[in-house]
N, C-alpha and C positions, 0 to 999 in steps of 0.2 A: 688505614693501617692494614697490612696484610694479615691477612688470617692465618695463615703459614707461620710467622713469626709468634702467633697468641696461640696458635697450638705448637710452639717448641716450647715459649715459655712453659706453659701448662704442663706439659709433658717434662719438662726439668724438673717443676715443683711436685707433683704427682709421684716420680722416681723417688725426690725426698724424702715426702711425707712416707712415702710405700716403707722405708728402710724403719721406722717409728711405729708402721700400722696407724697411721695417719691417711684417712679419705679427704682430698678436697671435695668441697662441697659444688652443683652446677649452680648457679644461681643465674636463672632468667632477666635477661633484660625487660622492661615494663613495654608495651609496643610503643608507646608515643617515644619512645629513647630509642627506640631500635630505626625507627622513622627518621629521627631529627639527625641519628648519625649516618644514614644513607644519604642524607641531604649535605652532608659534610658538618654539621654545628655540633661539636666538641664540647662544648663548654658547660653542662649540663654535665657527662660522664667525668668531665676535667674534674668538675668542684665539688662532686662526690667522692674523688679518688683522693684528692687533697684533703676531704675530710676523713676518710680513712686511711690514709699517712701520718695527719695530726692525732687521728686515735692512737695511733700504733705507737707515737714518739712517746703518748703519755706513756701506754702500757713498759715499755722499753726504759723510762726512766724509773716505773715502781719498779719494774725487774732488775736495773742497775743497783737500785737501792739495797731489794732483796740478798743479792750476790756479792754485794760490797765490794762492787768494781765500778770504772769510771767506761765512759764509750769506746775508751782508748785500750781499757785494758780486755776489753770484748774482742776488739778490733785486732790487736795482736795476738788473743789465744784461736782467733779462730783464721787466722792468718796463717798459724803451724798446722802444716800438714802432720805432724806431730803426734797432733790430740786427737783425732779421730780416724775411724778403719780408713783401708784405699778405696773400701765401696762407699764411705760415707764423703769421703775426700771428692772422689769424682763428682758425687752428685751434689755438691757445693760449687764445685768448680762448675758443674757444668748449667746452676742454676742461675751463676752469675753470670756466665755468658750471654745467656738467652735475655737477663732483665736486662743487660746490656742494649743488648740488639734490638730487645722490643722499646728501649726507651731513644734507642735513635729513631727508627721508624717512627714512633708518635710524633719524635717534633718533625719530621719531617712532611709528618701528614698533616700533621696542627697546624704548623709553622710557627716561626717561633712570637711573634706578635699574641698569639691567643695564648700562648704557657705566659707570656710576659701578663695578659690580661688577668688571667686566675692568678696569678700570684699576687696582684697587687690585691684582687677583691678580697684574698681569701686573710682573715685575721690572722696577724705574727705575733706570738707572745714575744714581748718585752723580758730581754735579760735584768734583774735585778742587782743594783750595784749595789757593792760592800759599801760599808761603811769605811770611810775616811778619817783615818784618825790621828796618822801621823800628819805631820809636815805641817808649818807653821802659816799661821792665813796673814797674807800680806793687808796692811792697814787696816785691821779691825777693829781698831780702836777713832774714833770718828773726831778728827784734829776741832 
């Protein structure tokens, strides 16, 4: 993955955070991880980052709960350029840009065979079906 593109990310999210007083943090890679991605093996960084996306979704549905909105209604307030300054606007827009970019790069550098591999390892919660209650159950009555 090019380094260039993980330093614009960074540097989008950093602008962000900056407008909040918000530091990102550095966090070092362990060396055997730094090693195994010179080597080109992904898969290791891949299924940490999928475990912290799955964090994140939890946190994101107690905070949908909190605000008493749906994803969709997230999606659309922060869709209006509207609700927030022009400096806070840019540095969204210009944060999405970058995850953009940096998320073509990775498959490009993974390919897509090893994102298809971590997806299947990595555990999908099960949506939970309502209950059914209308509509009439054909032949339940045992002739």
């Amino acid at each position: 993955m090019g380094e260039s593109t993980e330093k614009r990310l960074r540097s989008a999210m950093e602008e962000l955070l900056a407008i909040h007083g918000v530091e990102l943090s550095e966090d070092e890679l362990p060396e055997e991880e730094q090693k195994a991605l010179r080597l080109g093996d992904y898969s290791a960084i891949a299924e940490k980052t999928q475990e912290k996306l799955d964090e994140l979704n939890e946190k994101a549905e107690i905070l949908y709960k909190k605000l008493g909105m749906t994803p969709e209604d997230v999606a659309a307030y922060s869709s209006n350029p509207d609700n927030f300054t022009p400096e806070q606007w840019e540095a969204l827009r210009k944060v999405k840009e970058e995850a953009d970019n940096y998320k073509k790069s990775a498959l490009e550098t993974m390919g897509d065979k090893t994102v298809k591999q971590i997806q299947e390892a990595s555990p999908t919660k099960k949506k939970k079906k309502g209950i059914h209650r209308f509509g009439k159950k054909k032949n339940w009555i045992p002739s």
